[in-house]
PDB file of N, CA, C and O in Angstrom:
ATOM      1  N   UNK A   1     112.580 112.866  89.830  1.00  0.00           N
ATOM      2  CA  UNK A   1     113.352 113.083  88.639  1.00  0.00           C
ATOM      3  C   UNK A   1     113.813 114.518  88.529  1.00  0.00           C
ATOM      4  O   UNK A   1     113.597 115.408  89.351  1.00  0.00           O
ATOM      5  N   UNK A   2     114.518 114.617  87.326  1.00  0.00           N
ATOM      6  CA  UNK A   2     114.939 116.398  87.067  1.00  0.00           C
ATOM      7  C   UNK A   2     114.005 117.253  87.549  1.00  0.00           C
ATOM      8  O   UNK A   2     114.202 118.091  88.429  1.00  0.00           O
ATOM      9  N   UNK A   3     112.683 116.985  86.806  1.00  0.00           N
ATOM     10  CA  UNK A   3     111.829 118.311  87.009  1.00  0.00           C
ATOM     11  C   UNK A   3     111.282 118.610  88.369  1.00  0.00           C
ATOM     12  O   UNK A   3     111.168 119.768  88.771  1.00  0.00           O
ATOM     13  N   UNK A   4     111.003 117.741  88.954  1.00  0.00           N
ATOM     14  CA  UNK A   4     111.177 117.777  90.664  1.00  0.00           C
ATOM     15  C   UNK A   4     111.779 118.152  91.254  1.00  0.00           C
ATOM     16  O   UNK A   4     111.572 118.896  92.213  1.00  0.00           O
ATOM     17  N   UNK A   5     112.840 117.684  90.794  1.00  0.00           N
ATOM     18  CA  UNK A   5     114.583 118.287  91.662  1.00  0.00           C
ATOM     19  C   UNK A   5     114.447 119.644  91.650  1.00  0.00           C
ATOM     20  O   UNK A   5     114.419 120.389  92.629  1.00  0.00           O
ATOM     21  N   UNK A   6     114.337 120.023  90.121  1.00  0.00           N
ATOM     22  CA  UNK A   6     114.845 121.454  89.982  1.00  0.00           C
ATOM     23  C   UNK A   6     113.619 122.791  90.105  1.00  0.00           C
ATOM     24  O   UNK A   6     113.850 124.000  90.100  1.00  0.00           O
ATOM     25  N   UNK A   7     112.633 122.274  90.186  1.00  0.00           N
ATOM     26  CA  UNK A   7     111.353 122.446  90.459  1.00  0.00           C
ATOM     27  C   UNK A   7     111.534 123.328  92.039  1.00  0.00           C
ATOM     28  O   UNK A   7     111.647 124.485  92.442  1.00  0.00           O
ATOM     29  N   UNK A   8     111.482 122.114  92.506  1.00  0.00           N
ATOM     30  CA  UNK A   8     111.670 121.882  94.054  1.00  0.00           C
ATOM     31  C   UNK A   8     112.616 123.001  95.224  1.00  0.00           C
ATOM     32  O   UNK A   8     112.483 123.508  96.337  1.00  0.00           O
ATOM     33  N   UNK A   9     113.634 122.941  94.053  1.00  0.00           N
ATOM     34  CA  UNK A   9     114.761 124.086  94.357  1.00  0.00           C
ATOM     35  C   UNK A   9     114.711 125.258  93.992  1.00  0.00           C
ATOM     36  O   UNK A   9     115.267 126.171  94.602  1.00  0.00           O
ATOM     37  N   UNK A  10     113.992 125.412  92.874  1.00  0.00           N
ATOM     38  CA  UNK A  10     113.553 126.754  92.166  1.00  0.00           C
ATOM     39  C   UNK A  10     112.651 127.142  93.783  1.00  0.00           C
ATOM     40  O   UNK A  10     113.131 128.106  94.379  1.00  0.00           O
ATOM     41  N   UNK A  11     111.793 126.660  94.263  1.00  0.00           N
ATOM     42  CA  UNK A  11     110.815 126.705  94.927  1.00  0.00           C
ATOM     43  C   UNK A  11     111.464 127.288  96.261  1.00  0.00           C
ATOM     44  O   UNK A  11     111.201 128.380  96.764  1.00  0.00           O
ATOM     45  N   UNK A  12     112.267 126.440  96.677  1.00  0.00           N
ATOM     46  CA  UNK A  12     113.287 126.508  98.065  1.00  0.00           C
ATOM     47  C   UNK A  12     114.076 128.056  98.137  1.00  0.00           C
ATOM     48  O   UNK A  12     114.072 128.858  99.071  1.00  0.00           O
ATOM     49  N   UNK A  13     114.724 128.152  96.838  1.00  0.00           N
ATOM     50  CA  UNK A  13     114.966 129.678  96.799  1.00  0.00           C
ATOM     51  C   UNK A  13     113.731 130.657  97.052  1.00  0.00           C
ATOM     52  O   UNK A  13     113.392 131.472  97.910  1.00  0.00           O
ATOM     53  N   UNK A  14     113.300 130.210  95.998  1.00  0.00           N
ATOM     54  CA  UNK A  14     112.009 131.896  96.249  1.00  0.00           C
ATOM     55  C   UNK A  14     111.532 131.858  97.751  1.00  0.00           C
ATOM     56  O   UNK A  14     111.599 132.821  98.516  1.00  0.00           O
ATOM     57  N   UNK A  15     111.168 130.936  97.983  1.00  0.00           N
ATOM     58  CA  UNK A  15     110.772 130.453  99.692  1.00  0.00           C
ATOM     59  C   UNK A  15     111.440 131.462 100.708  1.00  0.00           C
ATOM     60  O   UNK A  15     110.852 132.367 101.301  1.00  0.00           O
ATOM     61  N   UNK A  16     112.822 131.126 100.798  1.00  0.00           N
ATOM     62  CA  UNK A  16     113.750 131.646 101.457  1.00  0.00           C
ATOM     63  C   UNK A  16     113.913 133.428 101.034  1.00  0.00           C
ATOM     64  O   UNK A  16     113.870 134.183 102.005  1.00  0.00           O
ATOM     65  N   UNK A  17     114.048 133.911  99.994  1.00  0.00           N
ATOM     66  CA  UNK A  17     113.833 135.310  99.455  1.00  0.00           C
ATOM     67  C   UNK A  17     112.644 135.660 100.398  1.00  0.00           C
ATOM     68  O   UNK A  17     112.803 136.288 101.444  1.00  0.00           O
ATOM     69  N   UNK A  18     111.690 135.301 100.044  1.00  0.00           N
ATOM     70  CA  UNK A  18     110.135 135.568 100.402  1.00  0.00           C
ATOM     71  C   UNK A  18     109.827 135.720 102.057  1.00  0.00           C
ATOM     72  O   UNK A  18     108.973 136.415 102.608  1.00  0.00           O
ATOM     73  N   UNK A  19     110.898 134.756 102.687  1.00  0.00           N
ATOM     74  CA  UNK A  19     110.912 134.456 104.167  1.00  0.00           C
ATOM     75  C   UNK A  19     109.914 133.515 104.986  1.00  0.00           C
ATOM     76  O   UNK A  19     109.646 133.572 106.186  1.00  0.00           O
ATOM     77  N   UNK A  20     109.396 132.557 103.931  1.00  0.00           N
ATOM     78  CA  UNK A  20     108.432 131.754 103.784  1.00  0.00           C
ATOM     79  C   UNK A  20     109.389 130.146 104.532  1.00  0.00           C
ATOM     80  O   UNK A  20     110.537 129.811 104.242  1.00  0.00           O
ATOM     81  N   UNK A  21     108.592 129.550 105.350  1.00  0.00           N
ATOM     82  CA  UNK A  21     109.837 128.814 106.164  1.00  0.00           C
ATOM     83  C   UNK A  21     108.830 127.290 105.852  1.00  0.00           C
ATOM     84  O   UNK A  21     107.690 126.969 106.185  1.00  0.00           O
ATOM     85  N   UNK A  22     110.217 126.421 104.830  1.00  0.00           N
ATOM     86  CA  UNK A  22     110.027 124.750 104.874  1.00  0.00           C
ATOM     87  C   UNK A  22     110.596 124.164 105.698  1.00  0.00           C
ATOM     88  O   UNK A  22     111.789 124.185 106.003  1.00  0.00           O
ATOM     89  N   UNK A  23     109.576 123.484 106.192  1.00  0.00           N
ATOM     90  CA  UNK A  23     109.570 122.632 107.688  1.00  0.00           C
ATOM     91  C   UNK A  23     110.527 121.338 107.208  1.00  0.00           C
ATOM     92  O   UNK A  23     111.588 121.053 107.765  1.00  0.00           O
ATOM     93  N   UNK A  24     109.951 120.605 106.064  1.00  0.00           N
ATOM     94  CA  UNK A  24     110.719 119.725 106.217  1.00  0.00           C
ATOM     95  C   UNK A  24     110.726 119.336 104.234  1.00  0.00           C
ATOM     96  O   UNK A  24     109.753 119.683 103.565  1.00  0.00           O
ATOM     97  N   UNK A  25     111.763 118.717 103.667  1.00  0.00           N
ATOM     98  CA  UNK A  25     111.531 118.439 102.438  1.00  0.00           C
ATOM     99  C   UNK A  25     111.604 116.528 102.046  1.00  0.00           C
ATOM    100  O   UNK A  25     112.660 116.105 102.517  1.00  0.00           O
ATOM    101  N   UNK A  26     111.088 115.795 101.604  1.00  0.00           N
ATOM    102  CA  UNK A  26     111.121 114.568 101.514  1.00  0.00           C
ATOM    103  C   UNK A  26     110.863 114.452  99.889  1.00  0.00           C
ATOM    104  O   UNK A  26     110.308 115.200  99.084  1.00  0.00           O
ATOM    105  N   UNK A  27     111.692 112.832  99.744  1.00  0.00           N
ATOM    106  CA  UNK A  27     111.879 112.820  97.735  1.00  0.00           C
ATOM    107  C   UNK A  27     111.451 111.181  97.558  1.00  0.00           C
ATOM    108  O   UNK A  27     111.987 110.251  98.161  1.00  0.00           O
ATOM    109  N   UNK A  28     110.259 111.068  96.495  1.00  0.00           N
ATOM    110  CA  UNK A  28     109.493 109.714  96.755  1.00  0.00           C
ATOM    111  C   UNK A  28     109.631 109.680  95.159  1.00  0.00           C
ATOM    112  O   UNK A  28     109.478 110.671  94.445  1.00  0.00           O
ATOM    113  N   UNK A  29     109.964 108.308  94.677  1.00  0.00           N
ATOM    114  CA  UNK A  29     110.273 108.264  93.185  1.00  0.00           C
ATOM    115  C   UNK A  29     108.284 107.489  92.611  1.00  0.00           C
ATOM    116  O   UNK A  29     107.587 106.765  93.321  1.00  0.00           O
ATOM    117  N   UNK A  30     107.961 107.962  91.309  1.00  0.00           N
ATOM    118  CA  UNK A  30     106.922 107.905  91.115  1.00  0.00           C
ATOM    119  C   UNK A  30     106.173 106.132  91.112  1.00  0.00           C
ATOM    120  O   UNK A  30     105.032 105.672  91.154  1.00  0.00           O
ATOM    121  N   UNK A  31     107.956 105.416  91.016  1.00  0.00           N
ATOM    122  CA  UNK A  31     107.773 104.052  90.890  1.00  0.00           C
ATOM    123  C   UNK A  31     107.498 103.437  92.270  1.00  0.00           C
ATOM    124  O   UNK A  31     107.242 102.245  92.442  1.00  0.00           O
ATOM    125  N   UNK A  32     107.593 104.568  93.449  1.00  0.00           N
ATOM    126  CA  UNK A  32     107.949 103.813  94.939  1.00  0.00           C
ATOM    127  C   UNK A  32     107.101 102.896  95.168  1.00  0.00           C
ATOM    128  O   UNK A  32     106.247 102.936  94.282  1.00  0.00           O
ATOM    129  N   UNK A  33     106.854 101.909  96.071  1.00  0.00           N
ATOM    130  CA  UNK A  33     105.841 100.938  96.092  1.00  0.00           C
ATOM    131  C   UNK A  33     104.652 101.267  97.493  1.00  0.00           C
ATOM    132  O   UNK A  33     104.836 102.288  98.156  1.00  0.00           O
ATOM    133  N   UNK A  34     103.770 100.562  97.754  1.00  0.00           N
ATOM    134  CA  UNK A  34     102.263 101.144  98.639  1.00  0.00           C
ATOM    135  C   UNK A  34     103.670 101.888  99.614  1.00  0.00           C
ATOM    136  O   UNK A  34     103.925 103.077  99.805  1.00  0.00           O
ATOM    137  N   UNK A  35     104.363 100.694 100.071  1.00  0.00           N
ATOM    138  CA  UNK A  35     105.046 100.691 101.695  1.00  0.00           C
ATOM    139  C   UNK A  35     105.735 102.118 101.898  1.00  0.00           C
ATOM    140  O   UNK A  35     105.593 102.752 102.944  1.00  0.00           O
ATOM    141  N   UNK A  36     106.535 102.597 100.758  1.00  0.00           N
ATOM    142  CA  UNK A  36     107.257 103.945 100.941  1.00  0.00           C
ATOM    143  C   UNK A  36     106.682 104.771 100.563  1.00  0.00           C
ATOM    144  O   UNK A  36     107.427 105.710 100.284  1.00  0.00           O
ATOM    145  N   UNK A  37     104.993 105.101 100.253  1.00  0.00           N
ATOM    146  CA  UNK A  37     104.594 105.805 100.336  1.00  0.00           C
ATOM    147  C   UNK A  37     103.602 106.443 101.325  1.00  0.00           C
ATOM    148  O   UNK A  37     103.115 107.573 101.339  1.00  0.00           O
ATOM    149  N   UNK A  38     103.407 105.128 102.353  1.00  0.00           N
ATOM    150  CA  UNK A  38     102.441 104.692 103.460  1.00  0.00           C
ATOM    151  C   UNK A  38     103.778 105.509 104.237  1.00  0.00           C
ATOM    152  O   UNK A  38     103.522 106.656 104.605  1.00  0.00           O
ATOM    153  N   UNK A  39     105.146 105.004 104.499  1.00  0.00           N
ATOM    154  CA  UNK A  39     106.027 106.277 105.125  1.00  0.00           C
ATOM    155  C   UNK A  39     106.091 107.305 105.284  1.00  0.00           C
ATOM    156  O   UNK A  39     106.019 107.873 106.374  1.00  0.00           O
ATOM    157  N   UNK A  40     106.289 107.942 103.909  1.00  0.00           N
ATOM    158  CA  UNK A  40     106.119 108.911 103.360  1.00  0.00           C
ATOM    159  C   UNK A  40     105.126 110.187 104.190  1.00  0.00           C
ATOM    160  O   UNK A  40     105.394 111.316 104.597  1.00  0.00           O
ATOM    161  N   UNK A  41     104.086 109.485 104.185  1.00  0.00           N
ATOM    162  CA  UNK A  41     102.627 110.132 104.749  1.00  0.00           C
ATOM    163  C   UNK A  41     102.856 109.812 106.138  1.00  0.00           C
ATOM    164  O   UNK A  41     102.406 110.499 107.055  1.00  0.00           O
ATOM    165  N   UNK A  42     103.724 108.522 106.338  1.00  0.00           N
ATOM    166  CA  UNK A  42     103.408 108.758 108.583  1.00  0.00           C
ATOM    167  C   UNK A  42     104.894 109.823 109.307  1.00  0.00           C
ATOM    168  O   UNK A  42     105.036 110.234 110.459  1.00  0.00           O
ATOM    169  N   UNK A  43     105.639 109.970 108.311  1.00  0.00           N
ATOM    170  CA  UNK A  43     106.951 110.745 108.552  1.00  0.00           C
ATOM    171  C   UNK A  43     105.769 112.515 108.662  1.00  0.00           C
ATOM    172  O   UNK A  43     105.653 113.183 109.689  1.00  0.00           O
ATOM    173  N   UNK A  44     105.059 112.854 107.243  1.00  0.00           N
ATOM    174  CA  UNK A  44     104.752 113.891 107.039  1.00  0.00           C
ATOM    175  C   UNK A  44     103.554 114.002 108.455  1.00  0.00           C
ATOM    176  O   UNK A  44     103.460 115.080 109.043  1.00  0.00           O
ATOM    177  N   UNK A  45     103.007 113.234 108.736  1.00  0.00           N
ATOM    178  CA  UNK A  45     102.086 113.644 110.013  1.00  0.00           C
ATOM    179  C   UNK A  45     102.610 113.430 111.331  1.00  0.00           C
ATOM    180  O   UNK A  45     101.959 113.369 112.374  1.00  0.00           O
ATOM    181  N   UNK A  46     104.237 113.288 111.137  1.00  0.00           N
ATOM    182  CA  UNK A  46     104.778 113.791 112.652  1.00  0.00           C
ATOM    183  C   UNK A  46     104.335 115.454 112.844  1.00  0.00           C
ATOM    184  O   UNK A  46     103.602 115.805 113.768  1.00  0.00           O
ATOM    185  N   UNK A  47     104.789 116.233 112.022  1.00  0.00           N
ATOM    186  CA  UNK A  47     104.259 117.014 111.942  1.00  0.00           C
ATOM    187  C   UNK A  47     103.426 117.970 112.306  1.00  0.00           C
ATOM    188  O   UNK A  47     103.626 119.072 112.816  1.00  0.00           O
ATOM    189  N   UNK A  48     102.176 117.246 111.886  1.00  0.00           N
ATOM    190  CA  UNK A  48     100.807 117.527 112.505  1.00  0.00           C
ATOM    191  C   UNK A  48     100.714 118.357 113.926  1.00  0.00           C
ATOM    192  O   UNK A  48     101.505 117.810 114.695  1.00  0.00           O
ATOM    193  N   UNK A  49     100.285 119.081 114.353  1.00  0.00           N
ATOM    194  CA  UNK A  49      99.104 120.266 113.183  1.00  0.00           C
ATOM    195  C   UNK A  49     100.000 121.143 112.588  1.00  0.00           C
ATOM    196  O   UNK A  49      99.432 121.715 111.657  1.00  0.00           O
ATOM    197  N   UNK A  50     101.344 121.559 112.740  1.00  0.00           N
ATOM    198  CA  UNK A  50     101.838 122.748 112.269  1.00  0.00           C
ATOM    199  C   UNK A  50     102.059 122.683 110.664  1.00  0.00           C
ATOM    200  O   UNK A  50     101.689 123.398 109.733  1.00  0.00           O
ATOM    201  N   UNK A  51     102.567 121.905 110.732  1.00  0.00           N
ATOM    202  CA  UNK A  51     102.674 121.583 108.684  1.00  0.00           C
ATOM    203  C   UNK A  51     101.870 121.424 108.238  1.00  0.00           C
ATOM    204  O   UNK A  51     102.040 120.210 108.123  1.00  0.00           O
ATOM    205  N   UNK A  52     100.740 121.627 107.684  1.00  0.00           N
ATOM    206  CA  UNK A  52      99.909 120.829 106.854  1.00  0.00           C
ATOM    207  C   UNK A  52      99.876 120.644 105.238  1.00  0.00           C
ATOM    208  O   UNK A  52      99.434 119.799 104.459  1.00  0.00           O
ATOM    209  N   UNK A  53     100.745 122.174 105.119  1.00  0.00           N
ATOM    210  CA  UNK A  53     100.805 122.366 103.610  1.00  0.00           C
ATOM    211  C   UNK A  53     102.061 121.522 102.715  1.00  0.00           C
ATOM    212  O   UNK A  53     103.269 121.551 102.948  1.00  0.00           O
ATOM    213  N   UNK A  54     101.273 120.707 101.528  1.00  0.00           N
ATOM    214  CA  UNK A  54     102.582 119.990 101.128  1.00  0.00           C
ATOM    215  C   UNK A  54     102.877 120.442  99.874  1.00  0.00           C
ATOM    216  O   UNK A  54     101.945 120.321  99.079  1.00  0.00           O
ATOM    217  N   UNK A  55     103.805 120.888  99.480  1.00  0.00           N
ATOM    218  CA  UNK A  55     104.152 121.313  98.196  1.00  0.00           C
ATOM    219  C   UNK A  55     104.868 120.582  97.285  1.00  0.00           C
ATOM    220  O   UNK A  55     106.093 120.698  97.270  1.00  0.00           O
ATOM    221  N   UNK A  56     104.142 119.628  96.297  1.00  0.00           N
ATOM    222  CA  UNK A  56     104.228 118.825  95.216  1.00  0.00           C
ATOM    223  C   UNK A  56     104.940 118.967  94.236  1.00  0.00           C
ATOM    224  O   UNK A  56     104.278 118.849  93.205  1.00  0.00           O
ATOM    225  N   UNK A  57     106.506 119.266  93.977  1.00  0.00           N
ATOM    226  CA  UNK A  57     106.632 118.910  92.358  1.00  0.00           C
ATOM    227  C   UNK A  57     106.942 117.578  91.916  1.00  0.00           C
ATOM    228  O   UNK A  57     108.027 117.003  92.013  1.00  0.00           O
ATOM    229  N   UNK A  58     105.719 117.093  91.351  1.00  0.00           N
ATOM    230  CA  UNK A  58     106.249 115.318  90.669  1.00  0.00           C
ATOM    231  C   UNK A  58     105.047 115.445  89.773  1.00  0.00           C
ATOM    232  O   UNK A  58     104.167 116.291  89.618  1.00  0.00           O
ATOM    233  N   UNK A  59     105.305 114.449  89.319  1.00  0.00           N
ATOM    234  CA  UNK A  59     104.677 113.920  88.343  1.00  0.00           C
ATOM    235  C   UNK A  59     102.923 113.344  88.410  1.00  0.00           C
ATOM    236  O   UNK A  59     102.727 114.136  89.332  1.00  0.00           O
ATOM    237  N   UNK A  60     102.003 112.897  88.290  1.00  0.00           N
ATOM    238  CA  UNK A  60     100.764 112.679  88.093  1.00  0.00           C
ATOM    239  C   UNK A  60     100.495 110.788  88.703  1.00  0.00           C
ATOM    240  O   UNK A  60      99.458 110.219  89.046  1.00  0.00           O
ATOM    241  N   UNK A  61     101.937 110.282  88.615  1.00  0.00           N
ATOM    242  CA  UNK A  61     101.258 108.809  89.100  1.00  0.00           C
ATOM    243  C   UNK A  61     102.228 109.172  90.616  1.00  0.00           C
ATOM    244  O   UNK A  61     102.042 108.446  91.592  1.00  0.00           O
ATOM    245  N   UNK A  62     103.143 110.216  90.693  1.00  0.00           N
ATOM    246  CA  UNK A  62     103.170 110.240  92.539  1.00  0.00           C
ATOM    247  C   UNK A  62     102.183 111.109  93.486  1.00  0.00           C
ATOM    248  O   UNK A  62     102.058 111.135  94.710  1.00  0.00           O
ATOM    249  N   UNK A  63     101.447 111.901  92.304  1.00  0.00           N
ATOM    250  CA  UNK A  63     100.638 112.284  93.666  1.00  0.00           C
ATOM    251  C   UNK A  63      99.230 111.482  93.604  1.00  0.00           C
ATOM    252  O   UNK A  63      98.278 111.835  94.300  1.00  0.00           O
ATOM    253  N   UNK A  64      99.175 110.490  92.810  1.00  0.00           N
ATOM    254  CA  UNK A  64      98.275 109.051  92.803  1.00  0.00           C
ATOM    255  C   UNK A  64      98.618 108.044  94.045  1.00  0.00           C
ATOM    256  O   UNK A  64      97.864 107.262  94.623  1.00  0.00           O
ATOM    257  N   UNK A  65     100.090 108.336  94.279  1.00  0.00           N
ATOM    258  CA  UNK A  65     100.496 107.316  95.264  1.00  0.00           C
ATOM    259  C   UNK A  65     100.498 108.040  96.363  1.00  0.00           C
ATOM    260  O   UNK A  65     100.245 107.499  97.439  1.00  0.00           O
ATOM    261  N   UNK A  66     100.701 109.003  96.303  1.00  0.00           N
ATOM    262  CA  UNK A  66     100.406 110.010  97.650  1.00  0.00           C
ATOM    263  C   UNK A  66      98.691 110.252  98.003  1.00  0.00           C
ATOM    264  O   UNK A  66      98.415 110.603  99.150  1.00  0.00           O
ATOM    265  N   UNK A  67      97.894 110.113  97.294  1.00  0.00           N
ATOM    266  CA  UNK A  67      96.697 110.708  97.428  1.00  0.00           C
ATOM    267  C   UNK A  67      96.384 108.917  98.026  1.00  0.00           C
ATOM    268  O   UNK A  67      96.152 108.563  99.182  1.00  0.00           O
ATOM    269  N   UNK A  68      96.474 108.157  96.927  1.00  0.00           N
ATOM    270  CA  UNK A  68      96.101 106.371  97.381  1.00  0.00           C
ATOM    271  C   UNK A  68      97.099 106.041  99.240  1.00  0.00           C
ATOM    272  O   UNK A  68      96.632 105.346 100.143  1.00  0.00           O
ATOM    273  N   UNK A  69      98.294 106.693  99.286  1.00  0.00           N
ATOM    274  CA  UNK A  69      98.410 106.413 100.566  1.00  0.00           C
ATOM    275  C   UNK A  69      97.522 107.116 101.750  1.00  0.00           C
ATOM    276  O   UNK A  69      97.150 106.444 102.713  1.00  0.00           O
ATOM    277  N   UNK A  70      97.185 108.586 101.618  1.00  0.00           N
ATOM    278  CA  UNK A  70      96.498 108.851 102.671  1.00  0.00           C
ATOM    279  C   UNK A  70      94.886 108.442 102.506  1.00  0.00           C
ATOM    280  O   UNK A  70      94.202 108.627 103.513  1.00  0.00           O
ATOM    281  N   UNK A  71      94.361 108.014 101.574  1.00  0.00           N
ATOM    282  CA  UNK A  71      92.620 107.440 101.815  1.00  0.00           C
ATOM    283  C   UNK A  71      93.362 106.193 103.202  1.00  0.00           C
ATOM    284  O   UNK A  71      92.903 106.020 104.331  1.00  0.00           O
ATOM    285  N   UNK A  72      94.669 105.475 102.537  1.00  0.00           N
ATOM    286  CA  UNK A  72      94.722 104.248 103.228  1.00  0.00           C
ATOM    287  C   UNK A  72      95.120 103.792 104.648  1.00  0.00           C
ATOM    288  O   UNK A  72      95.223 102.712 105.230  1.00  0.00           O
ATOM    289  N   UNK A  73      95.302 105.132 104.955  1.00  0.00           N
ATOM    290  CA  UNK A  73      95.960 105.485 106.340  1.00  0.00           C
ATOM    291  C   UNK A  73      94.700 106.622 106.860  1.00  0.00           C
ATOM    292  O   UNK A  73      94.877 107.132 107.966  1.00  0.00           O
ATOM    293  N   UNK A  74      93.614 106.962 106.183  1.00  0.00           N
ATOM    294  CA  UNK A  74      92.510 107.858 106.859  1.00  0.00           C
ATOM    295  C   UNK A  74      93.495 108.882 106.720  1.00  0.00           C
ATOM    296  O   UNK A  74      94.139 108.854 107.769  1.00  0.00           O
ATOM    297  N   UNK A  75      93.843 109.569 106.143  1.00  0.00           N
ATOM    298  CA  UNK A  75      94.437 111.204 106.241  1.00  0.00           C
ATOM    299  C   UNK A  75      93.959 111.807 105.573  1.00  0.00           C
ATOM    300  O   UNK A  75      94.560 112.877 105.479  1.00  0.00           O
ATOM    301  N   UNK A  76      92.563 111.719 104.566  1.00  0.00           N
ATOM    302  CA  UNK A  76      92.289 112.416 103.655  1.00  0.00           C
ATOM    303  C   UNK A  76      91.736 114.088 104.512  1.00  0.00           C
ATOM    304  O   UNK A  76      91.288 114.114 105.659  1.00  0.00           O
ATOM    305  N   UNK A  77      91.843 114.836 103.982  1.00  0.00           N
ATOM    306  CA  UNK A  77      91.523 116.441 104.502  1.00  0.00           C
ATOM    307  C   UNK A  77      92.608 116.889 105.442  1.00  0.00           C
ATOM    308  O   UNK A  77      92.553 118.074 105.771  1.00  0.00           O
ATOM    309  N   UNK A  78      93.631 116.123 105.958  1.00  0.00           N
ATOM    310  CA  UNK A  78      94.250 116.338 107.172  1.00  0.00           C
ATOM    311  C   UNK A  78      95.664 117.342 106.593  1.00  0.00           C
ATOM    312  O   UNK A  78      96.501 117.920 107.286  1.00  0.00           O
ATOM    313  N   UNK A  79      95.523 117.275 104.761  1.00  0.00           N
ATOM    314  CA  UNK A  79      96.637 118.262 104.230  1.00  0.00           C
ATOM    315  C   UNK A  79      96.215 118.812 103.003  1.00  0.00           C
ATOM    316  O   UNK A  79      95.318 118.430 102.252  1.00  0.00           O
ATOM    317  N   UNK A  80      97.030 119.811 102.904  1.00  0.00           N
ATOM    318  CA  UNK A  80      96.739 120.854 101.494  1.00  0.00           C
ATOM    319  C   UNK A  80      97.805 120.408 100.477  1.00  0.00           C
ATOM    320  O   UNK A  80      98.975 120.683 100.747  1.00  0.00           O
ATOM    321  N   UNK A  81      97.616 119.956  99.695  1.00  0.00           N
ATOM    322  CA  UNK A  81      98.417 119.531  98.039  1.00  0.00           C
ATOM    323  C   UNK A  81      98.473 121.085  97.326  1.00  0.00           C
ATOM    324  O   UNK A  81      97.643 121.936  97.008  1.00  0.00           O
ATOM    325  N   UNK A  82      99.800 120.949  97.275  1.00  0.00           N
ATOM    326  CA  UNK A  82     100.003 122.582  96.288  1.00  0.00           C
ATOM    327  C   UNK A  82     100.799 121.890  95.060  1.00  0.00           C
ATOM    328  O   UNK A  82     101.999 121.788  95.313  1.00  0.00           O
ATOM    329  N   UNK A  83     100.425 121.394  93.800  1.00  0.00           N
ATOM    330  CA  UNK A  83     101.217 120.934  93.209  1.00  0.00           C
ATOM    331  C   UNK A  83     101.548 122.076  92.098  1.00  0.00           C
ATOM    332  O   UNK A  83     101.260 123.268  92.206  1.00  0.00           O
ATOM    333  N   UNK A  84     102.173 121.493  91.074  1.00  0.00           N
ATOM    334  CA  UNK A  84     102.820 121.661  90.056  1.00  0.00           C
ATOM    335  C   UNK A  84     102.607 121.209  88.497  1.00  0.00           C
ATOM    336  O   UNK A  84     102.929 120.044  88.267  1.00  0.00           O
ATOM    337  N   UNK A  85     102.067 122.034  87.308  1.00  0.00           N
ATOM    338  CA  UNK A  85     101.740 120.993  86.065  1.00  0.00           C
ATOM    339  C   UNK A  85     103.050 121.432  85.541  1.00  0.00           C
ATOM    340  O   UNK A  85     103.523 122.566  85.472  1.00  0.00           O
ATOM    341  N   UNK A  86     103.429 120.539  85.265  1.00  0.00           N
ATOM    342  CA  UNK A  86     104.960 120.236  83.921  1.00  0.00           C
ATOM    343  C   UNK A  86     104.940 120.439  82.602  1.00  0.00           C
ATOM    344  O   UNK A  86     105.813 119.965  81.875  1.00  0.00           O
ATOM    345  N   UNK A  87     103.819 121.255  82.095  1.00  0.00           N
ATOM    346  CA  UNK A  87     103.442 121.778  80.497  1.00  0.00           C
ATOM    347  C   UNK A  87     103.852 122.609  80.877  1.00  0.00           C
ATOM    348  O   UNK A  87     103.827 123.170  81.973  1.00  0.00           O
ATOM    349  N   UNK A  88     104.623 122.907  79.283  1.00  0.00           N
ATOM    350  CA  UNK A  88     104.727 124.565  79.188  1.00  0.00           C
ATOM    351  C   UNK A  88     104.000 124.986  77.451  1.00  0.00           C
ATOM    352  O   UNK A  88     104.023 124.672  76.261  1.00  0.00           O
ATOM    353  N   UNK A  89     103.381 125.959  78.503  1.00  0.00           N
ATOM    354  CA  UNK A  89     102.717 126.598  77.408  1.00  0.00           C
ATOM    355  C   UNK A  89     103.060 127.966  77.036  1.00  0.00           C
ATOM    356  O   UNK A  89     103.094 128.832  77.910  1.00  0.00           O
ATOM    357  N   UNK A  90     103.278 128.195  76.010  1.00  0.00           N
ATOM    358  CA  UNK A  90     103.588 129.618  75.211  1.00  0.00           C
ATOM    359  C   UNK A  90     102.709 129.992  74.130  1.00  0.00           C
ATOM    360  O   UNK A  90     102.401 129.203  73.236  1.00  0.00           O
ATOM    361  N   UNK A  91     102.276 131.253  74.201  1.00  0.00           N
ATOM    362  CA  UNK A  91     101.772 132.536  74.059  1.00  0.00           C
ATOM    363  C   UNK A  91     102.500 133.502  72.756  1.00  0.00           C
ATOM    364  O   UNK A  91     103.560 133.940  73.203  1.00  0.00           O
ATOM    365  N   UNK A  92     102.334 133.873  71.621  1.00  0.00           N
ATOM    366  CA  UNK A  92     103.140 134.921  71.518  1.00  0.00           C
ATOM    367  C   UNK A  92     102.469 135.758  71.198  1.00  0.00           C
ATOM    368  O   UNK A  92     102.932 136.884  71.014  1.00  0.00           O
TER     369      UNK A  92
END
């Protein structure tokens, strides 16, 4: 959705400023079903070993479907989740 998108891209810039290099970017909707998320995870461990780090902006039931695809495929420990919370909180 939006906040992903723009999340995501916010992210891609600073990345690139920083000189910080994304290997690869992939977009999984929170509704996707087991099968495209079981993808999802065998696309991301082509990969393997150089990528490991995945950087998350979604929502709380996709990285449920991301976390439920790799127990189901044995990938658990095999990557680092860097996510994102979508509150904003203010201070004054």
């Amino acid at each position: 959705g939006n906040y992903g998108e723009s999340g995501m891209e916010a992210f891609k810039d600073m990345s690139a400023k920083e000189g910080i290099c994304i290997a690869h970017s992939y977009k999984i909707y929170s509704n996707a079903g087991e099968q495209s998320f079981d993808k999802l995870l065998k696309k991301l461990t082509s990969h393997l070993p150089k990528a490991r780090v995945v950087a998350c902006f979604c929502e709380g039931m996709t990285v449920r479907g991301l976390l439920m695809a790799m127990r189901r495929l044995g990938l658990a420990g095999e990557f680092l989740l860097l996510g994102s919370f979508g509150s904003l909180i203010c201070c004054s």
